[in-house]
LUMSE-238767 format. One record per atom (N, C-alpha, C): x, y, z; residue in three letters. Coordinates in steps of 0.1 Angstrom, whole numbers, padded with zeros to 4 digits, always signed. Each point is the difference from the previous one (the first is absolute). Layout:
XYZALA ...
END
This chain:
+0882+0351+0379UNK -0013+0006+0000UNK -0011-0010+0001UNK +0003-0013-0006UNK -0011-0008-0001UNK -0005-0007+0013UNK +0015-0001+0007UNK -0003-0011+0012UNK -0004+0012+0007UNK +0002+0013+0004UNK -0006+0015+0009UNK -0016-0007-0003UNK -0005+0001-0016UNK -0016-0003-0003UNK -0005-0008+0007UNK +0007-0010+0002UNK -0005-0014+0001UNK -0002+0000+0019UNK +0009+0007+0008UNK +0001-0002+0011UNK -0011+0013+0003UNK -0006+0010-0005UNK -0009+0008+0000UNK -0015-0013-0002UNK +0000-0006-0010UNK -0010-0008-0005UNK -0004-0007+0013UNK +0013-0009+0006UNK +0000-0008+0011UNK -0011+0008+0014UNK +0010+0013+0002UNK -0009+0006+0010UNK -0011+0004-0002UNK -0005+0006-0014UNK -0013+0004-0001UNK -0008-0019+0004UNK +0002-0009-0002UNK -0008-0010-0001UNK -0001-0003+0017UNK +0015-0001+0011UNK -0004-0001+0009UNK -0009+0009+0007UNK +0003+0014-0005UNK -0014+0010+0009UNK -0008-0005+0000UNK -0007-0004-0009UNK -0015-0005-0008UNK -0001-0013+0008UNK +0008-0008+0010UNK -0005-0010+0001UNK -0009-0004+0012UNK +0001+0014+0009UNK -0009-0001+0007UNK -0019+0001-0001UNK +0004+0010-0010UNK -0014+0003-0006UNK -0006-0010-0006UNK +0008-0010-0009UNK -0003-0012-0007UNK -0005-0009+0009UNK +0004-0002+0012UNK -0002-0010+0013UNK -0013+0005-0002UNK -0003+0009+0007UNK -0011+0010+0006UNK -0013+0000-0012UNK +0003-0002-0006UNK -0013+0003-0012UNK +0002-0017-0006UNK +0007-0007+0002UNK +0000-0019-0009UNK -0015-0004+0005UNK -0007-0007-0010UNK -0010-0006+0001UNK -0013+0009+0005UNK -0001+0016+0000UNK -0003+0009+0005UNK -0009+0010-0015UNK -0012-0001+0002UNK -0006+0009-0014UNK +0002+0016+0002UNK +0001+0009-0014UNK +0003+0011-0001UNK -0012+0001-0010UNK -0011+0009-0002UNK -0007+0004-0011UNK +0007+0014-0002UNK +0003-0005-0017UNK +0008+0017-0009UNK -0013+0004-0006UNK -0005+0014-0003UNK -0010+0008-0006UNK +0006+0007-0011UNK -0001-0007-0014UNK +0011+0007-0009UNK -0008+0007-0006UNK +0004+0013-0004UNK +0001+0010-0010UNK +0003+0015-0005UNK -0007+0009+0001UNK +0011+0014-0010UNK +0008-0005-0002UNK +0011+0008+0002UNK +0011+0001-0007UNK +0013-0013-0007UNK -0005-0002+0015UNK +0008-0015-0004UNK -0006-0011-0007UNK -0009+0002-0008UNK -0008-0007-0008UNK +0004+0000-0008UNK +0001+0013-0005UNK -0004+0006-0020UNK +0019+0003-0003UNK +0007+0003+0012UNK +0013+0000-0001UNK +0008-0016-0006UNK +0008-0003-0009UNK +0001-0012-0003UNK +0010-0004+0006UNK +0008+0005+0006UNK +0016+0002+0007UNK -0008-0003+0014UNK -0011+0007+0008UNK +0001-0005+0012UNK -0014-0007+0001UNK -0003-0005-0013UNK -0009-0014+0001UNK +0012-0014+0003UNK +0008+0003-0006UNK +0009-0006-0006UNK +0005-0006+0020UNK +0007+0009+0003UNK +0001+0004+0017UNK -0007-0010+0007UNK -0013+0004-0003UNK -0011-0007+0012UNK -0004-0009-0002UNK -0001-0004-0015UNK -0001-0015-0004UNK +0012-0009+0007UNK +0015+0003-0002UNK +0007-0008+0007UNK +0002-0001+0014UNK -0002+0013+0004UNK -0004+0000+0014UNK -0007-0012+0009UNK -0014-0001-0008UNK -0009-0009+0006UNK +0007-0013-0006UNK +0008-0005-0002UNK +0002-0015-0008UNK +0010+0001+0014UNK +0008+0009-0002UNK +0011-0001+0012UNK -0005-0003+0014UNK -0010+0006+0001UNK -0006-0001+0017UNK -0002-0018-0002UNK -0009-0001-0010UNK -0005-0010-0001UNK +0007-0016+0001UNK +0014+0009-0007UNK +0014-0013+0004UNK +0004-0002+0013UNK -0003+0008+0001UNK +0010+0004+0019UNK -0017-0006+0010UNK -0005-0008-0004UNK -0019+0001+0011UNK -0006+0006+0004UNK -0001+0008-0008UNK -0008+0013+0008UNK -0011+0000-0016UNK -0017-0002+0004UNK -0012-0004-0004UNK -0007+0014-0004UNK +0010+0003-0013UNK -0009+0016-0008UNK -0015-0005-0005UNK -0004+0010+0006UNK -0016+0004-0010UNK -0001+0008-0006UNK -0001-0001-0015UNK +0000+0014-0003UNK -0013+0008-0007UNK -0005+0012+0003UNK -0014+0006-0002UNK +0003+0008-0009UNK -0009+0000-0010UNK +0003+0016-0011UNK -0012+0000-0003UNK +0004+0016-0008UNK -0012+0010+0001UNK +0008-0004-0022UNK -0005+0017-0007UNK +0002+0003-0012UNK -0008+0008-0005UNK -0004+0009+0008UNK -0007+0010-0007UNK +0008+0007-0009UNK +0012-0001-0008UNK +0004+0014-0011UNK -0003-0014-0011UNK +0001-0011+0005UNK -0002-0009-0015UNK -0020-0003+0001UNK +0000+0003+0008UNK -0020+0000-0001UNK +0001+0012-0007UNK -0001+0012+0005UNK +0000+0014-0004UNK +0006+0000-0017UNK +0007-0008-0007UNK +0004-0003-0012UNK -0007-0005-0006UNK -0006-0012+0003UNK -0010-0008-0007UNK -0011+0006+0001UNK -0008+0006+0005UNK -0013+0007-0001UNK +0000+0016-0009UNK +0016+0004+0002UNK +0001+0009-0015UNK -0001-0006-0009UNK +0004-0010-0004UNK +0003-0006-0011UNK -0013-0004-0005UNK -0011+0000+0008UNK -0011-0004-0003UNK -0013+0011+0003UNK +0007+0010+0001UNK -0012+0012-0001UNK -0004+0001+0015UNK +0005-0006+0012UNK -0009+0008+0014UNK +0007+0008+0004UNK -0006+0010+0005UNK +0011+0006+0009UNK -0004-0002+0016UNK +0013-0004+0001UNK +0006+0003+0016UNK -0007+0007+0009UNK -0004-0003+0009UNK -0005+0007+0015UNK +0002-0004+0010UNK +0003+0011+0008UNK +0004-0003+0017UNK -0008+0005+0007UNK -0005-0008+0009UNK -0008+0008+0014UNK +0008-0003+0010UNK +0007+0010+0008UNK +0011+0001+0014UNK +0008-0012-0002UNK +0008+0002-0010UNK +0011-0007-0005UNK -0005-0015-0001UNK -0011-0004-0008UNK -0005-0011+0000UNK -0004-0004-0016UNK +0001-0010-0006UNK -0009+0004-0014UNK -0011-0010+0001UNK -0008+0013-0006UNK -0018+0000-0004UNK +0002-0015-0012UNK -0009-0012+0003UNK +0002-0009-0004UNK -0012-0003-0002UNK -0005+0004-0018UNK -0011-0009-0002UNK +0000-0013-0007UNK -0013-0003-0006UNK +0001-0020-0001UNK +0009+0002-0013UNK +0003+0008-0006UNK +0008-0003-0016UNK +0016-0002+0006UNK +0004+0012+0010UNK +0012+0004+0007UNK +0004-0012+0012UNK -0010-0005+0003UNK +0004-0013+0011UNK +0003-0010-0010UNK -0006-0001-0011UNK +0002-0014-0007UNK +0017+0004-0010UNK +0003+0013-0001UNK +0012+0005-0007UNK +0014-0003+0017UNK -0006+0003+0010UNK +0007-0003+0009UNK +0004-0011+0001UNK -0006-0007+0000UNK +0000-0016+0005UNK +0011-0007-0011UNK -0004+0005-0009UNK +0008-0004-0017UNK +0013+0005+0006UNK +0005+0014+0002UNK +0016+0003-0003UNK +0002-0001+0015UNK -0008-0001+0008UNK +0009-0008+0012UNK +0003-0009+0008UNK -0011-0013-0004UNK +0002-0012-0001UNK +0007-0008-0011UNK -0002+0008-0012UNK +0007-0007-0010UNK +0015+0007-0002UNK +0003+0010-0008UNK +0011+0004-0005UNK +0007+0004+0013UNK -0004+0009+0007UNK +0008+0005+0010UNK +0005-0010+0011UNK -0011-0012+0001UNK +0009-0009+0014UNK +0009-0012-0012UNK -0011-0002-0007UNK +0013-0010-0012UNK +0013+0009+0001UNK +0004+0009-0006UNK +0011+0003-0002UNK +0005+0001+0013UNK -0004+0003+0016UNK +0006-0001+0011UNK +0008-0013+0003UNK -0009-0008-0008UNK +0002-0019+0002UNK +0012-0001-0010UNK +0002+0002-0010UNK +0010+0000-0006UNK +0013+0007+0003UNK -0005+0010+0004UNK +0017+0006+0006UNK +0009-0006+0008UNK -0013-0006+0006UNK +0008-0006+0015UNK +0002-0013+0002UNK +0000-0002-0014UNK +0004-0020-0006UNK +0011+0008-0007UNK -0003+0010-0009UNK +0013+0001-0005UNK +0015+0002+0012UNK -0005+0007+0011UNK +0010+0001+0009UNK +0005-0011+0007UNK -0005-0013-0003UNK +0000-0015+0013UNK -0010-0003+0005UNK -0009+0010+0002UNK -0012-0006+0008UNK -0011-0011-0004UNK -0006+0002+0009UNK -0013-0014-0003UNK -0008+0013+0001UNK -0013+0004-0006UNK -0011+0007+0004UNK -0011-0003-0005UNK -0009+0000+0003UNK -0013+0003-0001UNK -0011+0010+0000UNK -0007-0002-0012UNK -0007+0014+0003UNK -0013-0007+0000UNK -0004+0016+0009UNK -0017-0003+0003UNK -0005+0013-0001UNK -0014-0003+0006UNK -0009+0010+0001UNK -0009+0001+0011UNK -0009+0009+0008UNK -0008-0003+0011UNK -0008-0012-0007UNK -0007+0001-0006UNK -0013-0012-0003UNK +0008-0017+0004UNK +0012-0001-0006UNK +0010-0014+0003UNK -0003-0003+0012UNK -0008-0011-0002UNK -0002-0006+0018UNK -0008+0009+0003UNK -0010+0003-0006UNK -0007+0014+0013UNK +0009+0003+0008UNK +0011+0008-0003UNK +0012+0004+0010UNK -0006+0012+0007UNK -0009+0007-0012UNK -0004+0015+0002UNK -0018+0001+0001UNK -0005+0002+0014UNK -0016+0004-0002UNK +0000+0010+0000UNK -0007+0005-0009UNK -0005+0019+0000UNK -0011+0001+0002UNK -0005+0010+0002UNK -0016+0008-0004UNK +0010+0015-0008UNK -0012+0007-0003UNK +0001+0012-0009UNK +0004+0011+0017UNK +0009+0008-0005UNK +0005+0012+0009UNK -0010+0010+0002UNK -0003+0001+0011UNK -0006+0010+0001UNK +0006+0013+0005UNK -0004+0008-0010UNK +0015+0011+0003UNK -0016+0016-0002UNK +0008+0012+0008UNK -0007+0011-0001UNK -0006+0005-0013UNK +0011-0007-0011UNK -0006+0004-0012UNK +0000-0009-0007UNK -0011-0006-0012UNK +0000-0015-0003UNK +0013-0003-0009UNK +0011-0011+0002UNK +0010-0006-0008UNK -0003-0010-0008UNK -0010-0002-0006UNK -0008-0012-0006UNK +0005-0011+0005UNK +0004-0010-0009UNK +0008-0015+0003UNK +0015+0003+0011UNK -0001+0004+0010UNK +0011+0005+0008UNK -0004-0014+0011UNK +0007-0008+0003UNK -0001-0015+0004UNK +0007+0010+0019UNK -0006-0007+0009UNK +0002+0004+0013UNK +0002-0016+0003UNK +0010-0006+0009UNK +0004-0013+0003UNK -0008-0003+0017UNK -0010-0014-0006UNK -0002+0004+0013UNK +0001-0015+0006UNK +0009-0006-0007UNK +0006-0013+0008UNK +0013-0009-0012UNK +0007-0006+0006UNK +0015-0004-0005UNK +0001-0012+0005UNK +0000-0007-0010UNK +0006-0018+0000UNK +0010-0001-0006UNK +0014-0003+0010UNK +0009+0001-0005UNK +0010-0017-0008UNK -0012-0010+0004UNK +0006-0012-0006UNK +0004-0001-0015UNK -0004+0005-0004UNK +0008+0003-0014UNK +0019+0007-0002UNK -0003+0006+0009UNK +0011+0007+0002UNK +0011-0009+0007UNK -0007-0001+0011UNK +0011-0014+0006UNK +0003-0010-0008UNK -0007-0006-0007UNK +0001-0017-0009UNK +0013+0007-0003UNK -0005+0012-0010UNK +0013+0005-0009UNK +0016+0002+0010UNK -0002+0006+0009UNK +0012+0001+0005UNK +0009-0011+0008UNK -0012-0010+0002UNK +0007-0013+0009UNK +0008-0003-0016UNK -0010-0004-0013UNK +0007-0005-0009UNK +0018+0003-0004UNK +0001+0011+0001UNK +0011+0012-0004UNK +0001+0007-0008UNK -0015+0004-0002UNK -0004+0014-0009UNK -0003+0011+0006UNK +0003+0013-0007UNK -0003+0014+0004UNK -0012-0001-0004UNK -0012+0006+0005UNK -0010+0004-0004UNK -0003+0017-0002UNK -0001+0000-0015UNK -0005+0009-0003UNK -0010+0007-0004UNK -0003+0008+0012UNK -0019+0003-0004UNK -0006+0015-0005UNK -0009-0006-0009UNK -0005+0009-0006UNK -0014+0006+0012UNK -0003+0015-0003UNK -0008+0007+0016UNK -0015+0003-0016UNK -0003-0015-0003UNK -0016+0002-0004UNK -0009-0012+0005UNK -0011+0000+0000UNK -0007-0013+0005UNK -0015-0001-0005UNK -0006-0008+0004UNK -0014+0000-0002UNK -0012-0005+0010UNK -0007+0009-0003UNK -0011-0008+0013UNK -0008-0011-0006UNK -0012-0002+0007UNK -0008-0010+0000UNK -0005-0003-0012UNK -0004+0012+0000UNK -0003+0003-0014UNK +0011+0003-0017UNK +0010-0006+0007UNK +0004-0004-0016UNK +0002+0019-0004UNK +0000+0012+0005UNK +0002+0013+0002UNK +0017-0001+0003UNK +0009+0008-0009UNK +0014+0004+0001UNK -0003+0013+0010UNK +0012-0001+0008UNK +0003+0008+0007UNK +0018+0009-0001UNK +0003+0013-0001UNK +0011+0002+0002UNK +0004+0003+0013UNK +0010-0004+0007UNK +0004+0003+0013UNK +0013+0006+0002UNK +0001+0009+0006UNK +0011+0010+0005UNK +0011-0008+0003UNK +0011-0001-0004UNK +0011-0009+0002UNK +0006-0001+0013UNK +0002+0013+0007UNK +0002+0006+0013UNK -0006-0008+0010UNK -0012+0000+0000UNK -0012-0005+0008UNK -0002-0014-0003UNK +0003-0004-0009UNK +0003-0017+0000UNK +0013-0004+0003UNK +0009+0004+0000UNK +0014-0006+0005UNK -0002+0001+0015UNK -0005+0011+0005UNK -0003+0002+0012UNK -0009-0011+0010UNK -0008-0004-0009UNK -0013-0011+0004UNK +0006-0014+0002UNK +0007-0006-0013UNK +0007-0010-0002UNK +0015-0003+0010UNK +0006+0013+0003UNK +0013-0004+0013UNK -0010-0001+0010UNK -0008+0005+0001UNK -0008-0002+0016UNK -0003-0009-0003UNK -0009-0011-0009UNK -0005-0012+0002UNK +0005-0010-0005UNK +0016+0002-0001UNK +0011-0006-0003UNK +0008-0006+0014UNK +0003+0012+0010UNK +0008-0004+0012UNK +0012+0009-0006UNK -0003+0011-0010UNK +0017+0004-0006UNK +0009+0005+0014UNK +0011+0000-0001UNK +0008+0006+0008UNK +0003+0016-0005UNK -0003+0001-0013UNK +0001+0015-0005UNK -0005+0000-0011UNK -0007+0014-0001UNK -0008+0001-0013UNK +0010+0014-0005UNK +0005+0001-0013UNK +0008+0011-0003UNK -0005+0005-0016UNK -0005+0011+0000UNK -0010+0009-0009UNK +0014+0006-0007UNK +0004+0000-0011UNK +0004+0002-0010UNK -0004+0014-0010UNK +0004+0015+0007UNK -0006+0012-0005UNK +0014+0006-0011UNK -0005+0014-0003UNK +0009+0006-0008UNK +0002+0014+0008UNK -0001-0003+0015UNK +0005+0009+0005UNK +0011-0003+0008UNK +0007+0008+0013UNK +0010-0005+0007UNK -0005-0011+0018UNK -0017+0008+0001UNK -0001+0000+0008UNK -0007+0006+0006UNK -0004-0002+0013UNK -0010+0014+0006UNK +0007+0009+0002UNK -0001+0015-0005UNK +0005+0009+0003UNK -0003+0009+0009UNK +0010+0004+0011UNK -0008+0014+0005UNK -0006+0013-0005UNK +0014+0003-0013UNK +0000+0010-0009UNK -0002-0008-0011UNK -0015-0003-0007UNK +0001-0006-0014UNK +0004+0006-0012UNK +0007+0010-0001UNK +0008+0007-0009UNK +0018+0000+0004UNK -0001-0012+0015UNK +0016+0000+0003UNK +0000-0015-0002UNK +0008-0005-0003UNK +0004-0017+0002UNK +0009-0001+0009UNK +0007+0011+0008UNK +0008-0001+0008UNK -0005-0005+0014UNK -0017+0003+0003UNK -0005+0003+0007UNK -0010-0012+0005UNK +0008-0015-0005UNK -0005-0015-0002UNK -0006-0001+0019UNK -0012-0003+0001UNK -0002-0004+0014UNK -0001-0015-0001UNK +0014-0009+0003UNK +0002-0014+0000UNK -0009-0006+0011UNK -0006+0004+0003UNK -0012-0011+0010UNK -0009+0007+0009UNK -0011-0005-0003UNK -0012+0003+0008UNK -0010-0010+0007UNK -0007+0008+0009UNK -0007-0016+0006UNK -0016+0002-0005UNK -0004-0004-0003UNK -0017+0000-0004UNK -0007+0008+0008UNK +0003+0006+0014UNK -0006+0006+0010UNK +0001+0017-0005UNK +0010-0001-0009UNK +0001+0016-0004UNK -0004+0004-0008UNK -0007-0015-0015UNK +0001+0007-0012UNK -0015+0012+0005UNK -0008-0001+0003UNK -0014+0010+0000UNK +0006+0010+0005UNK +0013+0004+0006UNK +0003+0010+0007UNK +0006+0011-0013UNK +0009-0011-0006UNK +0006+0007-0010UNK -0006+0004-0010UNK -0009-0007-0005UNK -0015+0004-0009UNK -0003+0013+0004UNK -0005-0001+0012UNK -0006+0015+0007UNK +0011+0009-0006UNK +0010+0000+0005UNK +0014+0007-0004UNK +0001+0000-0017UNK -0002-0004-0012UNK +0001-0002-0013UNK +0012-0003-0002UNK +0009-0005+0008UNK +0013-0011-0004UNK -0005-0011-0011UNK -0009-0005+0005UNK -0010-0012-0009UNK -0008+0008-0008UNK +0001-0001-0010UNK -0014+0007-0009UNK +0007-0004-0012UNK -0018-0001-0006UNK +0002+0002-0015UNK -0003-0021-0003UNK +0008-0003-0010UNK +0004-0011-0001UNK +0005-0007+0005UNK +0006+0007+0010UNK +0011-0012+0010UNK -0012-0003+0011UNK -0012+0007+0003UNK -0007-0008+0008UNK -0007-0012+0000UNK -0001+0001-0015UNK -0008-0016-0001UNK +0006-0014+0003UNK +0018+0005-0006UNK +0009-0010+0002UNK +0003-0001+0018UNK -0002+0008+0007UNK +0006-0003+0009UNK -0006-0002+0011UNK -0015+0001-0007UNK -0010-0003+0008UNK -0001-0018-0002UNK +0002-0003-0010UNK +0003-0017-0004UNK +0013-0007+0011UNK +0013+0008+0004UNK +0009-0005+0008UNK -0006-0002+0014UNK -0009+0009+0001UNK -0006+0005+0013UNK -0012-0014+0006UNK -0008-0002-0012UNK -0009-0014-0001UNK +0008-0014+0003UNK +0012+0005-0010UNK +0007-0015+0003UNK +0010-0004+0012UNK +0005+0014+0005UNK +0003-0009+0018UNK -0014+0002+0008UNK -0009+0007-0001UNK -0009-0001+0009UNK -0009-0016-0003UNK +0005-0004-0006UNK -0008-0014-0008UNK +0012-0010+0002UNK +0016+0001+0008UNK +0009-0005+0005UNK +0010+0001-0010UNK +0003+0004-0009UNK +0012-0002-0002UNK +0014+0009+0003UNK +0007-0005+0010UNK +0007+0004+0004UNK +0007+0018-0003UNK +0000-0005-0014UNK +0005+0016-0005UNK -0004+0003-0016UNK +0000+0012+0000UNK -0002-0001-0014UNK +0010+0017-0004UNK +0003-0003-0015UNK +0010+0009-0004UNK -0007+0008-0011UNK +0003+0016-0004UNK +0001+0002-0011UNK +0016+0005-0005UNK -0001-0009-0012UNK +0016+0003-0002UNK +0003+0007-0019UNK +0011+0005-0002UNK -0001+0010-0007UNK +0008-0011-0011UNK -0012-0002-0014UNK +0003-0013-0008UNK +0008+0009-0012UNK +0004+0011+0001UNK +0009+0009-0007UNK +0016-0009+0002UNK +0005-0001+0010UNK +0010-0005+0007UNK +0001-0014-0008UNK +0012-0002-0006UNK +0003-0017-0009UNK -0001-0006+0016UNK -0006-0013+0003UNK +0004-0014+0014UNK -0005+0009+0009UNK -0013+0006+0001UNK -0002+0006+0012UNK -0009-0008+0008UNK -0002-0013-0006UNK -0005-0009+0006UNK +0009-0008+0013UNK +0013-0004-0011UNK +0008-0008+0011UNK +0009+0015+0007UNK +0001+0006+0002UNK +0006+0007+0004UNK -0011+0004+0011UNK -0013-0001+0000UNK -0012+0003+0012UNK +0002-0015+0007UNK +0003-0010-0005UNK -0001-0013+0008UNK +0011-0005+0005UNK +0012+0002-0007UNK +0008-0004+0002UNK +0013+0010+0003UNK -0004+0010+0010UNK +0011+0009+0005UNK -0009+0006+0010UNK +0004+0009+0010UNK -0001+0011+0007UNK -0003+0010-0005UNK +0006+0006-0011UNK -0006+0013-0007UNK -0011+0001+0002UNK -0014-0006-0010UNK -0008+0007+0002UNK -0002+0007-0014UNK -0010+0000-0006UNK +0002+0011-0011UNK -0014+0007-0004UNK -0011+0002+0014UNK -0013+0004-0003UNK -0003+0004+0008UNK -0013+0004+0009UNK -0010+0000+0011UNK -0002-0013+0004UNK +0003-0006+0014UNK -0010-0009+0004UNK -0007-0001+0011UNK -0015-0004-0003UNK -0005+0000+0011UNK -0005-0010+0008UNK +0001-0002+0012UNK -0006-0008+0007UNK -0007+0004+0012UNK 
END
């Protein structure tokens, strides 16, 4: 039974080795969070995941968001929570509570996981290196401190990665004025593979995918080209919350990166299993 394991082990490693070729020395920006966040079993997953790629040369970036641990800490302190079109309403007490649990607690503990797993990482934040310029969002209805990115310097990022660190970034920043900003995680992993050169940007949801039938998961549409999504919008395939996200995949090949994924962070290794097989385990579009 053991040597059967082991000669399975063997071929799972040769499949993978063309992918490994294909992606060596080659950047991927990951967009972590729901489910696979707050889950400790498939934090657990994607932490090792990225250490793995990272053994094999393949140049993870990894982006996170943490709104249920923001949304925690502002109970805990008397605000309540608000969303405007799946966004949160961010004033100056709530940007400065932002900046706290997700430059501090939330990417620290990202940085620790992934030392605990082997890795080298690093954590950051937009302001590091002026990585991140914002102005304030201008949105149809006002989002207070809602940071809109309207340029990326990514030498921070590089130093880190030539060195042989993951960089882990936190999606807050500050303008000129010394003003916190919170930024959509989506929309910054999106910014950063574009002005990265990524070879794939892969968004990390708690769904399966784009669905035809979004009450079917059977009904996974494995790839689209950017030329369709406004079609499918029209159509309400896209709606709701999955447009903001996939309107960010849509920014980032039209901004070149090759492709970008949403893939279902429910699934334990659905990272290496999107990079390193044929399967496939999401929508992607290019």
């Amino acid at each position: 039974m053991e040597q059967i394991s082991n000669v399975i082990k063997a071929e799972v490693l040769n499949q993978a080795l063309p992918y490994i070729q294909k992606y060596h020395d080659k950047i991927v920006v990951v967009k972590y969070g729901g489910n696979a966040m707050t889950s400790p079993e498939l934090k657990d997953a994607v932490m090792s995941d990225i250490v793995l790629l990272g053994l094999v040369g393949i140049k993870v970036v990894l982006v996170h968001g943490g709104g249920p641990e923001i949304s925690d800490m502002l109970k805990r302190v008397g605000i309540q929570s608000r969303f405007v079109n799946g966004l949160r309403y961010t004033d100056e007490e709530t940007a400065e509570i932002v900046r706290m649990v997700l430059a501090g607690k939330v990417n620290k503990g990202l940085v620790s996981s992934l030392e605990h797993h082997g890795g080298n990482a690093l954590g950051l934040c937009g302001s590091d290196g002026q990585m991140l310029k914002v102005k304030k969002l201008e949105a149809s209805e006002d989002l207070g401190y809602v940071g809109e990115i309207t340029d990326v310097n990514v030498k921070v990022i590089t130093d880190a990665l030539d060195n042989g660190f993951i960089p882990v970034i936190a999606t807050v920043a500050t303008d000129e004025q010394g003003q916190v900003y919170n930024i959509n995680a989506d929309t910054a992993a999106a910014r950063i593979a574009a002005a990265l050169g990524a070879e794939n940007l892969i968004l990390m949801t708690d769904i399966r995918g784009l669905l035809q039938d979004k009450n079917d998961e059977s009904t996974l549409i494995p790839e689209v080209h950017v030329s369709e999504v406004p079609f499918l919008i029209k159509q309400g395939i896209i709606s709701g919350g999955m447009i903001p996200k996939i309107e960010c995949c849509v920014e980032a090949v039209r901004r070149g990166v090759p492709k970008a994924i949403i893939i279902d962070g429910r699934i334990p290794h659905s990272i290496l299993i999107e990079i390193l097989s044929n399967e496939g385990v999401g929508t992607l579009f290019k």
